[in-house]
N, C-alpha and C positions, 0 to 999 in steps of 0.2 A: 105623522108626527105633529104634534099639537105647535100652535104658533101661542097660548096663553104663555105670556110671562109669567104666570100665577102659578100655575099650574106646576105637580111633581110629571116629572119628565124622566127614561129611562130609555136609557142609551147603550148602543155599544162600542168596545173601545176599535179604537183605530185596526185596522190587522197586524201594522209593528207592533203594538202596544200588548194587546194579548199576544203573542210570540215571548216578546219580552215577558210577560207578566209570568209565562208558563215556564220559563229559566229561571227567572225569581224565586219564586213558590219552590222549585226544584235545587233550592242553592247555588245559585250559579259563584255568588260571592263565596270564596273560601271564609270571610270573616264577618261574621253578620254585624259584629259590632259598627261596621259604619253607616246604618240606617239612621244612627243617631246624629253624625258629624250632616247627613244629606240634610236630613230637614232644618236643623242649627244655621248653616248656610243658605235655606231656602230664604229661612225666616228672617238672617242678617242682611239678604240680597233684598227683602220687601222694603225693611225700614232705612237701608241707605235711597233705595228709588221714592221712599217719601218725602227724605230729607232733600231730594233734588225737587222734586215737585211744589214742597213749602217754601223755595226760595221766591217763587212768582205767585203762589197763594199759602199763603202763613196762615190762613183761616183752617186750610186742612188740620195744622196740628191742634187747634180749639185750644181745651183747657189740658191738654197731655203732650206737653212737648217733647220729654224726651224719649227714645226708643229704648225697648227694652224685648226680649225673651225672658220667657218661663216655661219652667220643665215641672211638670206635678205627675206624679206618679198613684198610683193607688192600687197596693196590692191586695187587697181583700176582691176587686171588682177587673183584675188584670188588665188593667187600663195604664195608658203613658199619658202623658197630652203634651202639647210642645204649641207654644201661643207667643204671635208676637205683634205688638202695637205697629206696621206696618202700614203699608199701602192697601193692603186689602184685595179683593178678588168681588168683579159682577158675576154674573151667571155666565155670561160669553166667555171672559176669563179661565173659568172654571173649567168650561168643555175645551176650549183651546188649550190650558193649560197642565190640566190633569187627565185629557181623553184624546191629545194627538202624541205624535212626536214629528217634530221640525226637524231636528238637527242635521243636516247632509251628511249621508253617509251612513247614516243608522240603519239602515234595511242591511247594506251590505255586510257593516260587523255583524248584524244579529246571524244571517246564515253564516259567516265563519266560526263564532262560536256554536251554532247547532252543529258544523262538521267537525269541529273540533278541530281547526285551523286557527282559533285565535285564543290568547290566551285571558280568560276568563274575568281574571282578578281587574283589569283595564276596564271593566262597561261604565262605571264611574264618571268616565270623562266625557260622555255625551250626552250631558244634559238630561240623564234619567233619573237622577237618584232620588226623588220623591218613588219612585217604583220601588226601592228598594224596601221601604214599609213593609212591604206583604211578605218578606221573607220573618218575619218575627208577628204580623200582625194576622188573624184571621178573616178581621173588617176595619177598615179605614175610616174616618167620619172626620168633613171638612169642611168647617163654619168660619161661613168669611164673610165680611162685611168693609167695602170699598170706601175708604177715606173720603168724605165726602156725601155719603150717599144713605138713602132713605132705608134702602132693602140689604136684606142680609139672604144668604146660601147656604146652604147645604148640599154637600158631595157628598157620596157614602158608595162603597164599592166592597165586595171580597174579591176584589181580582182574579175572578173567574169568566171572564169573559164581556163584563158590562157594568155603567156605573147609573148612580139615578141622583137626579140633581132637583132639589125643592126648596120651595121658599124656608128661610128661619124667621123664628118668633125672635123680634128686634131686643126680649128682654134675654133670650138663652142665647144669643149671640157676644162677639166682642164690639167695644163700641165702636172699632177702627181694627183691622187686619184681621189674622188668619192662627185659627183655632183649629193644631191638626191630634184627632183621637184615635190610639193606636188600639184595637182590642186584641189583647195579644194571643197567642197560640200556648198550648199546655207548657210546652218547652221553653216557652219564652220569657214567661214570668220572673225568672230573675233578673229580669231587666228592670222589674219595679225596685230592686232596694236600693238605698238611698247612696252608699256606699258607690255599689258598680257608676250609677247614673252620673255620682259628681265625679268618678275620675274617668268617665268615656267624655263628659263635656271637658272636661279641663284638658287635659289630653289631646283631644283632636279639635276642638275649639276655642281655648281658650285665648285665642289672637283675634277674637271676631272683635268690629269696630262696635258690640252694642254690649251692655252687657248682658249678663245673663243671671235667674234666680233657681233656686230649685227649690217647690213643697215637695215635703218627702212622702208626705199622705195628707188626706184630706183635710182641711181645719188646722194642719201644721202651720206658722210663720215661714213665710218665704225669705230666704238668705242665698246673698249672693254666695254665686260660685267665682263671675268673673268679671273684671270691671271695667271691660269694654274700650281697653285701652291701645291704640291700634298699634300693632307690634312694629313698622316702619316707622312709627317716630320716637323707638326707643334706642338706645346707644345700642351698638355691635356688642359691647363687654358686656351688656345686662342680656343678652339673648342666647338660649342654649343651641344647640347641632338638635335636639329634638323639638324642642318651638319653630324653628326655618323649617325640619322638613314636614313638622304638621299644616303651618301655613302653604307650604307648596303644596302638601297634596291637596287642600282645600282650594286653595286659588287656580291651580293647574286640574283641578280632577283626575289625578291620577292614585296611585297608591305606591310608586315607587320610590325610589331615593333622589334627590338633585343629585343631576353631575357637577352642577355650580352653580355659587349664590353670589349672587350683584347686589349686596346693601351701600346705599350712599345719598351723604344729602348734596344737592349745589348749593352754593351760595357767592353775592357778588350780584350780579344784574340780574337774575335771573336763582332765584331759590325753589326748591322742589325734591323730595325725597322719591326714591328709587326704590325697589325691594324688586328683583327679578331673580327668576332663575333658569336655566339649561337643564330641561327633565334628561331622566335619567333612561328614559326608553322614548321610542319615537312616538308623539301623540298622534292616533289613529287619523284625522285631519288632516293632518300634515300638507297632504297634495288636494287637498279641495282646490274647486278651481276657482272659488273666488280669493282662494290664499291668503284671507286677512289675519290680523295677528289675533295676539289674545293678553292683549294689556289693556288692563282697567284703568282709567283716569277718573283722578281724585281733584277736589277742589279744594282747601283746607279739610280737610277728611270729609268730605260730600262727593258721594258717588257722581259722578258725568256719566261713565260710559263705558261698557265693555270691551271695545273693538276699536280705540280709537286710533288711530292711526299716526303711533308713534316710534314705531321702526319698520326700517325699508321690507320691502317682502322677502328678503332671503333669510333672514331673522323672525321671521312666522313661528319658529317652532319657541321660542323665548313667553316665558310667562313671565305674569304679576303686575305690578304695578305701579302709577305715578302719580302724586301727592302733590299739586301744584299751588304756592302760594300767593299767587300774579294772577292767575288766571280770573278773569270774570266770572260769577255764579249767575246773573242775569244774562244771559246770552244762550240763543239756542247751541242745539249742541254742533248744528251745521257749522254754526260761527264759529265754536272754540275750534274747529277740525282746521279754519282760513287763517286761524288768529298766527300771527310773526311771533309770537310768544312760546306758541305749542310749535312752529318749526326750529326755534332755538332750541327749547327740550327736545327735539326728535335729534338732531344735530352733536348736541352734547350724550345724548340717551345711547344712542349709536357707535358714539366714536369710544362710549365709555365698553359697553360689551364688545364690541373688539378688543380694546386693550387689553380687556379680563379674557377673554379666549387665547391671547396673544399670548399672554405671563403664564397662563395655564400651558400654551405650548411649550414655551420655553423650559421649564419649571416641573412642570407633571409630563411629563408625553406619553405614559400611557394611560395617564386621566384624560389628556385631549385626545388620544388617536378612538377612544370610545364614544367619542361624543365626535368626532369624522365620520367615525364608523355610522352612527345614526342619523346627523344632520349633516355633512359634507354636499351631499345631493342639492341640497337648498342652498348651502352655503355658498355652492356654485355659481348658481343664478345669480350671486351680485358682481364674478367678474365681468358676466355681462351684461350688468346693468347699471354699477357704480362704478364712473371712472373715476370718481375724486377717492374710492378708496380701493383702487384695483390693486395697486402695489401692495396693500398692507393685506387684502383675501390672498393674495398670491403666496405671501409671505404664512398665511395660516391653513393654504392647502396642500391637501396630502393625496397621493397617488401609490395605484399599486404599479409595477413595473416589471420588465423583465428583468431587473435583478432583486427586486423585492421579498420575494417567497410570499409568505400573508401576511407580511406587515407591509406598513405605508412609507413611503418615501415623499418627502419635504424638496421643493425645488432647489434650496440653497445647498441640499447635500447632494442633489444630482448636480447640478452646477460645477461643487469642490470634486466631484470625482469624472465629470469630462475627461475623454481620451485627449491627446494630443492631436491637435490638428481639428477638432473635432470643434466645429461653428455654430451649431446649433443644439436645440432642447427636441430631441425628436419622438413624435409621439404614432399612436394607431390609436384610433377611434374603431369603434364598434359595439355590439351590444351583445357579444360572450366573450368573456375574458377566454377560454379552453380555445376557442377557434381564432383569435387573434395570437395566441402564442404561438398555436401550429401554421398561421401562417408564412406564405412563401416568401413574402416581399421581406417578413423580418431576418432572413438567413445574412444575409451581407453581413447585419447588425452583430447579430450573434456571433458570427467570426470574427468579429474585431472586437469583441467583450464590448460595445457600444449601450449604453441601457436606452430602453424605450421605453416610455410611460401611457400602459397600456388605460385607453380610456374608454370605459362601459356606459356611462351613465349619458343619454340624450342631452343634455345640454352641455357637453365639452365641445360637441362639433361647433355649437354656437360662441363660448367664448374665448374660443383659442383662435379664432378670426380678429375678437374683437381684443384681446392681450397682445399685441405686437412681441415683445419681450420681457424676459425677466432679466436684470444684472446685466442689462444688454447682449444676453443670448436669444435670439427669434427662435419661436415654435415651429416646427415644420411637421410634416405629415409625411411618416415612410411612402405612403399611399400616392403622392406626389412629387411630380416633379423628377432633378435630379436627384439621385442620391447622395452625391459629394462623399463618395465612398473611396478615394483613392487615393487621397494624403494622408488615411487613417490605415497603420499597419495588423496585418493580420494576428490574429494569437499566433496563429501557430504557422509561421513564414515559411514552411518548407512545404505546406499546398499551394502556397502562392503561383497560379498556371501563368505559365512561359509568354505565353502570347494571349493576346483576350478575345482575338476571333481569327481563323483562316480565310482567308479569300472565297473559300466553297462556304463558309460560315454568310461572310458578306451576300454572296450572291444569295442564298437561301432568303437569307432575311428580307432580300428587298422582294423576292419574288413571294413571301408571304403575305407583304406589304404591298404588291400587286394582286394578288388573288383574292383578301379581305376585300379589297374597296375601300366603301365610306363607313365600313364596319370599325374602323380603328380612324386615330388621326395621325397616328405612326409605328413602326415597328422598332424598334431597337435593340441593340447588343445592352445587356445588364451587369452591372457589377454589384447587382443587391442579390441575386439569385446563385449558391452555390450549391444547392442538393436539387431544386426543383428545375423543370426546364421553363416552366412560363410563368408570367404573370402578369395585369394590369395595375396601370400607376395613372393617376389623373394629371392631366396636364401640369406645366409649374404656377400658371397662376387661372383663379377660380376654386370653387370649392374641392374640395381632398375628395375620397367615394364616398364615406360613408355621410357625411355634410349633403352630398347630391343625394343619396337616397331619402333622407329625412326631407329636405326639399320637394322631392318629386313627392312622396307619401302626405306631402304636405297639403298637394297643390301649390306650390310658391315658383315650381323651374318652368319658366318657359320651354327651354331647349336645354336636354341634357348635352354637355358636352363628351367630346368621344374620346374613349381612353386611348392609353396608349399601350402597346401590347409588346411587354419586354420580355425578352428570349435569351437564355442562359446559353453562351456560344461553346462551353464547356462540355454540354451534357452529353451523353454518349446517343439519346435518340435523337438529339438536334444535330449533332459529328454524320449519325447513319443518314438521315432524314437529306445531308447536306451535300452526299457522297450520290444522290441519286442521280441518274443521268436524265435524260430529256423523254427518254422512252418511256420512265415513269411518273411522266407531266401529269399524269391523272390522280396518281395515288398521292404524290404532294402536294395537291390542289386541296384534296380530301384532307389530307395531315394535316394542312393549314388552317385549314377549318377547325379540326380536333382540337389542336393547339390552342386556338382562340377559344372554345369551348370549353377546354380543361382550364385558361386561367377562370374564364365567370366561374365556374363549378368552385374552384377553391377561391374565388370572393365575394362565395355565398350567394351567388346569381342561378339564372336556371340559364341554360346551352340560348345563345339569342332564336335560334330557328330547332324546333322541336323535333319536328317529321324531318328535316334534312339531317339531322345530329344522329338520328334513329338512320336513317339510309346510309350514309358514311358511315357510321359505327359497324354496322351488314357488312358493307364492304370489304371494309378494314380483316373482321370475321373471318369473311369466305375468305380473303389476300392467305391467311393463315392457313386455312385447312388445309392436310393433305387431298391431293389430286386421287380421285376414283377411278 
């Protein structure tokens, strides 16, 4: 590969890039019309990163201060062209920016949409949509010349596999930014008339911060379509339900609907306009692991920064943006991230999308238990990580339960419907809701109509440690502990058993609790277990089981601690088992074994000792057969 700057250069594209490129060309979008809103938005996103760059060198803007797009069409020669007085693009630029893909996580959707596991109309939202061109264009042609700078470029590709990049003649170039040439495909051509083009620009861009012109053929007069007036600092009553959700899907890169919009200005010490919103589906990002958000910071309408870090991480999935009038425009952007100015707007920015979650619960519940249903998971991560606003996520978290069916339950109405007697908010952690309902430890619950809020999702083990209580009811974990099952009266009181263990009960137990060893840290009679005979419960204090296995899996447990191994004094094989005499010291030794075996097996454990579990199981066998 040639190292001449000079020189035409042809390249190929990334391997995500042709993947993608081969969806594209294949329709992947159900609606091609949004090729137009991508490059609109490319072209808005160059000339607000100029407007940041000319606050420390004003020479960039020369004699063309202000930004502008233009859309020229020319249907005699099935050409689009889409041009705007931006920042511009070098040749490195070019190859980074139209021949890789960055974005985390882009390999992974691309093979779910080839299985046809993800749903198609979303690719939008990762930073591809300049790819989207080729689904209307045959060849692409991209003359850009860097604000600033002597040489001009040329990109040019059919998206078939490779693009080739050469110098431009500085007089067929722009004098400043990025001249994108669509040559369209047979089919495509109605995209030149003048008609379609101004209501796809008006339509899906007409909130962009620059304005925009449209020639409708060649030698035409250029007239605006839109006056670059930025939709955040216009009043709530001058703004329709279809301007919000074109602006979201533009700022969000999505295509769906908001579940909810945050428009609002501050004012008082501290002035600044808001425009957020709560997508309406999960954005595929979501769990990246650097978790940052995706709110834009504005400076008097001058772009700062995509990512700036103005809501906690559990509010990640929140789009749009913040229009700050305080803030310094001379200051790198490390500074504005330190500045006490931008922690007051994250403070106020924060406590405002709570409250609008909050009214929405209140207010809508089945418009918030859809946006639980998609962002609860995240939502979580802030009980345990904001205690100054734990109370009020607690108050906006929803749980499924064993009396739930597939709706959610709200802690204040598990609270109002506590049983009598009943001291705590009792939960099971795990990661299949079907195997936590069939488990043994919840039967106690179930016979006293007791509800338990069944928790699936890896970070409840975590903040239901760090939530003490709700309403001043503590969390407890069936899984631990005592059960405090005995003040609470049964549904149905005529199972209620007579006595809660026999003496041959007692003795069995401790002699199980001898034959285990250091395999248990005790044995006990259970009043949580009425259909099953065994089960493990984690000590009362230290972590509950499934908190310890997320620990171990973690590497984070030094030393697991040892359960404890509760035995139903009721059941008819623990009564047999209890009835055996001395003579059968061997085969109870084995049983105890089994016992301990059968609870891991139904707490999702494998038998602690494999080859012994297999030999006592034989035994057990042979004990059975008839004699030959």
């Amino acid at each position: 590969m040639t190292t001449d700057t000079k020189a035409t250069e042809t390249r190929a594209f990334e391997a995500d890039v042709s993947r993608l490129l081969h969806m594209m060309v294949h329709s992947v979008y159900s609606d091609k019309d949004v090729f137009l809103r991508e490059l609109i938005s490319n072209a808005a996103d160059a000339c607000e990163k100029l407007r940041f760059e000319a606050v420390s060198r004003p020479e960039l803007l020369a004699d063309d201060p202000k930004p502008r797009i233009s859309i020229s069409a020319d249907p005699d020669n099935k050409e689009i062209t889409v041009e705007d007085n931006g920042i511009g693009m070098s040749r490195d630029d070019m190859a980074e920016a139209l021949g890789t893909i960055a974005r985390s996580g882009t390999r992974a959707f691309i093979e779910r949409v080839e299985t046809g596991t993800e749903d198609t109309q979303l690719i939008g939202q990762f930073g591809v949509g300049f790819y989207s061109a080729f689904m209307v264009a045959e060849r692409v042609d991209v003359i850009s010349r860097l604000a600033g700078s002597e040489e001009a470029w040329r990109w040019s590709s059919d998206g078939k596999g490779s693009y080739e990049i050469a110098p431009a003649p500085l007089e067929a170039a722009p004098k400043r930014g990025t001249r994108v040439v669509l040559h369209l495909m047979d089919d495509a051509v109605s995209y030149t008339g003048s008609y379609r083009l101004e209501q796809l620009a008006k339509s899906q861009s007409g909130h962009v911060p620059v304005p925009i012109t449209l020639v409708e053929k060649p030698g035409a007069e250029a007239r605006d379509i839109a006056d670059g007036t930025a939709l955040w600092v216009k009043p709530k009553s001058e703004i329709t339900p279809e301007e919000y959700t074109d602006f979201y899907r533009s700022v969000a890169g999505q295509y769906d609907e908001p579940a909810a919009t945050i428009h609002f200005r501050a004012e008082g010490r501290q002035e600044y306009s808001v425009l957020a919103f709560v997508p309406g589906s999960r954005p595929f990002d979501l769990f990246d692991q650097d978790r940052k958000g995706r709110m834009k910071l504005y400076v008097r309408r001058v772009f700062i920064t995509e990512d700036a870090d103005l809501l906690p991480r559990y509010l990640r999935f929140v789009r749009g943006l913040v229009d700050s009038a305080d803030l310094p425009l001379n200051v790198s952007r490390e500074m504005i991230q330190e500045s006490p100015l931008l922690a007051s707007i994250r403070k106020g920015l924060t406590n405002r999308v709570l409250g609008d979650l909050t009214k929405l619960a209140e207010n809508e519940a089945e418009a918030y238990a859809k946006i639980w249903e998609d962002f609860g998971v995240v939502l979580k991560e802030g009980l345990y990580e904001d205690h100054e606003r734990r109370e009020q996520l607690l108050k906006l978290a929803r749980f499924r339960s064993t009396s739930s069916g597939e709706g959610w339950r709200g802690l204040a109405d598990y609270v109002a419907a506590m049983k009598e007697g009943q001291k705590a908010i009792f939960f099971m952690a795990g990661d299949d809701r079907a195997r936590l309902e069939a488990s043994p430890q919840l039967e106690g619950f179930k016979a006293r109509g007791i509800e338990v809020l069944l928790l699936t999702d890896p970070v409840d083990s975590f903040w239901v440690t760090m939530a003490p209580d709700f309403n001043g009811k503590p969390f407890k974990s069936v899984t631990q502990g005592v059960a405090e099952l005995s003040d609470i009266p049964l549904l149905d009181e005529a199972k209620k058993p007579e006595t809660v263990a026999t003496p041959e009960v007692d003795g069995f137990l401790a002699f199980v609790k001898a034959a285990l060893g250091d395999a248990v840290s005790d044995v006990k009679a259970s009043d949580r277990l009425t259909e099953s005979a065994v089960c493990l419960v984690a000590p009362e204090h230290g972590p509950d089981r499934q908190f310890e296995r997320l620990l171990n899996a973690a590497g984070r447990l030094d030393k697991a601690a040892k359960p404890i191994l509760e035995i139903n004094p009721r059941h008819e094989r623990v009564l047999a088992l209890a009835g055996l005499g001395e003579d059968e010291r061997d085969f109870k030794e084995d049983a105890a074994h089994l016992l301990y075996d059968e609870a891991r097996v139904l707490d999702g454990d494998k038998p602690a000792d494999a080859r012994a579990f297999s030999q006592r199981l034989a035994r057990l066998i042979e004990r059975g057969l008839p004699k030959g």
